[in-house]
TORKOL-4160 file (C-alpha; in steps of 0.2 Angstrom, whole numbers, padded with zeros to 4 digits, m for minus):
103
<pt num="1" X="0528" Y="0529" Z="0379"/>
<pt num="2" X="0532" Y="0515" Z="0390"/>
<pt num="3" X="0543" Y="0516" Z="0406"/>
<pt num="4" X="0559" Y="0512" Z="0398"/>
<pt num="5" X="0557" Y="0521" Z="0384"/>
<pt num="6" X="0555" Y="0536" Z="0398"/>
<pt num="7" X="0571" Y="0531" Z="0405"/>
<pt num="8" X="0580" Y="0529" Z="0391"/>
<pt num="9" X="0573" Y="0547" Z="0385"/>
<pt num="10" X="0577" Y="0553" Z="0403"/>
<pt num="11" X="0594" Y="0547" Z="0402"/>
<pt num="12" X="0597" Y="0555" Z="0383"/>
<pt num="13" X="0593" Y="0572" Z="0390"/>
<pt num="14" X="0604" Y="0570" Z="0404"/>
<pt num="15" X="0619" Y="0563" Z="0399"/>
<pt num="16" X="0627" Y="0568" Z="0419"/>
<pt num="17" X="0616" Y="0554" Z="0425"/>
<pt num="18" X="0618" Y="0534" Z="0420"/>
<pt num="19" X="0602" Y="0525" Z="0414"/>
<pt num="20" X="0603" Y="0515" Z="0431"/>
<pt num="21" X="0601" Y="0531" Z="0441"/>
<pt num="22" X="0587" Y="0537" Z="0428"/>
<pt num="23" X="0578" Y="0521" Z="0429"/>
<pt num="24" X="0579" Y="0525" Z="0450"/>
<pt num="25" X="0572" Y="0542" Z="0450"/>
<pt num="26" X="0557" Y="0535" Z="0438"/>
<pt num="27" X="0555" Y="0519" Z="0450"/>
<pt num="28" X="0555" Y="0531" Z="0465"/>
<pt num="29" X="0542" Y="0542" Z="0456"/>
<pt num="30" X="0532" Y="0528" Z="0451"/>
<pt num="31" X="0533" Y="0522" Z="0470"/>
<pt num="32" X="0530" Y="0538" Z="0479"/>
<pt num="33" X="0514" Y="0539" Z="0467"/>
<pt num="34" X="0507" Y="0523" Z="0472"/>
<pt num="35" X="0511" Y="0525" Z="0490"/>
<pt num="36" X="0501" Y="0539" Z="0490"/>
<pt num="37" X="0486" Y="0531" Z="0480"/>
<pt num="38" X="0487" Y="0517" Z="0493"/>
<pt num="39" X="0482" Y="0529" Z="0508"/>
<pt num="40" X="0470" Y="0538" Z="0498"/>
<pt num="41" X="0481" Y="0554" Z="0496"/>
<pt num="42" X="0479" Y="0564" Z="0480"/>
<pt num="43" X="0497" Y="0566" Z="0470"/>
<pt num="44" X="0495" Y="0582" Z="0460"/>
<pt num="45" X="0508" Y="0588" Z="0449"/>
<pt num="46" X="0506" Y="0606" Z="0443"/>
<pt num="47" X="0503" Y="0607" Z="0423"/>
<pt num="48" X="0502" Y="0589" Z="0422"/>
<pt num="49" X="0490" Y="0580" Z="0431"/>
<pt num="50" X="0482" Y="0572" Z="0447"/>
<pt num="51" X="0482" Y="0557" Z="0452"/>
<pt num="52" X="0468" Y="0550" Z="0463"/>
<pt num="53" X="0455" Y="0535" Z="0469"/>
<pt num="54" X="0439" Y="0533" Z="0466"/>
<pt num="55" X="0428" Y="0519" Z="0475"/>
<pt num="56" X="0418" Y="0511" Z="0465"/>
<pt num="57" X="0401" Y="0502" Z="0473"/>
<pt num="58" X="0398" Y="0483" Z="0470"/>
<pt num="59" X="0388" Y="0480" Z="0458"/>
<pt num="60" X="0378" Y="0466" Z="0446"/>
<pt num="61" X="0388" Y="0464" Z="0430"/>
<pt num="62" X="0390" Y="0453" Z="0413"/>
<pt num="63" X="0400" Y="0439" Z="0411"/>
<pt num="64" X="0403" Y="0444" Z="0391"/>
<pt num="65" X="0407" Y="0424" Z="0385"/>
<pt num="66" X="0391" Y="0418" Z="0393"/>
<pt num="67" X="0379" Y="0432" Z="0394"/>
<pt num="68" X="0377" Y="0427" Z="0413"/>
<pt num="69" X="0373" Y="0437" Z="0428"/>
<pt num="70" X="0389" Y="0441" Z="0441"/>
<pt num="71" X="0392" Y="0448" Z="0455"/>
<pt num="72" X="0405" Y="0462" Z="0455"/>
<pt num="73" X="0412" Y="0468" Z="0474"/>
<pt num="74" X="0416" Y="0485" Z="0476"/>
<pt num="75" X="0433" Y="0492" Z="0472"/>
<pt num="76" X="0445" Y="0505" Z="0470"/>
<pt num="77" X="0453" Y="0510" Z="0456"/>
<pt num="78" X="0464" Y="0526" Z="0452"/>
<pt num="79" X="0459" Y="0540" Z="0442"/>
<pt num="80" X="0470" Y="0553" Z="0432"/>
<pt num="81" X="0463" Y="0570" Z="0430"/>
<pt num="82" X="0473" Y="0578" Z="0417"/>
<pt num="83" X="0480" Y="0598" Z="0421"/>
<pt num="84" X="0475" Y="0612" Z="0416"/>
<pt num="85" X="0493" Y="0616" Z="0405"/>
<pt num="86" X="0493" Y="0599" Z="0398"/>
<pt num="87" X="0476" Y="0600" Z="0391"/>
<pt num="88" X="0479" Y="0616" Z="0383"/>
<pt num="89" X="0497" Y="0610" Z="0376"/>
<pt num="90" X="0485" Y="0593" Z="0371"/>
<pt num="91" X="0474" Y="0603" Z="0361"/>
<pt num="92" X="0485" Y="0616" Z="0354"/>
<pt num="93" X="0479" Y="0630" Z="0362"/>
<pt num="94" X="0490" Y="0647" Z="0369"/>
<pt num="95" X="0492" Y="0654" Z="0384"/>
<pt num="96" X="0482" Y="0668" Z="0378"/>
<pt num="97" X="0468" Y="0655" Z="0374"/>
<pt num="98" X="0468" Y="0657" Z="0356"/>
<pt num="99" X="0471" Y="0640" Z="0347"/>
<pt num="100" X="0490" Y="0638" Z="0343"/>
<pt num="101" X="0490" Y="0630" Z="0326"/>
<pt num="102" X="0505" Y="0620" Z="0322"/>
<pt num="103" X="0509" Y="0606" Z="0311"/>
């Protein structure tokens, strides 16, 4: 799903709000998320997800056209560590942990 397939989604289930105010609630929750991620905080959003960074140490790489050696710096990246809810829901699985078969 891409963003504004989420607005438009968002939009559809709520026909009280126009597509512009749904595409600003998804902005706003896009940017509050990044915000966060910027001063290291941890966005977590119960039966979803968490949102995080990780540092990553510098490090000798590839250069994959040449085969060459390069340096890589260090860097931060974010990491997503799925909820617990969503995995089960994922992977078909009930609440009573018996897998939820369901075509």
């Amino acid at each position: 799903m891409t963003k504004s397939e989420l607005i438009l989604r968002l939009a559809e289930l709520n026909p009280h709000l126009y597509q512009s105010h749904a595409e600003q609630i998804v902005d706003t929750v896009f940017e509050e998320i990044t915000k966060a991620l910027v001063v290291d905080a941890r966005v977590e959003l119960r039966g979803f997800g968490a949102f995080s960074v990780k540092q990553r140490k510098a490090r000798t790489g590839r250069n994959p056209r040449t085969g060459e050696s390069v340096h890589v710096n260090n860097k931060r990246v974010p990491f997503f560590k799925i909820g617990k809810k969503m995995h089960e829901r994922l992977n078909g699985i009930a609440p009573n942990g018996k897998t939820d078969i369901k075509n």
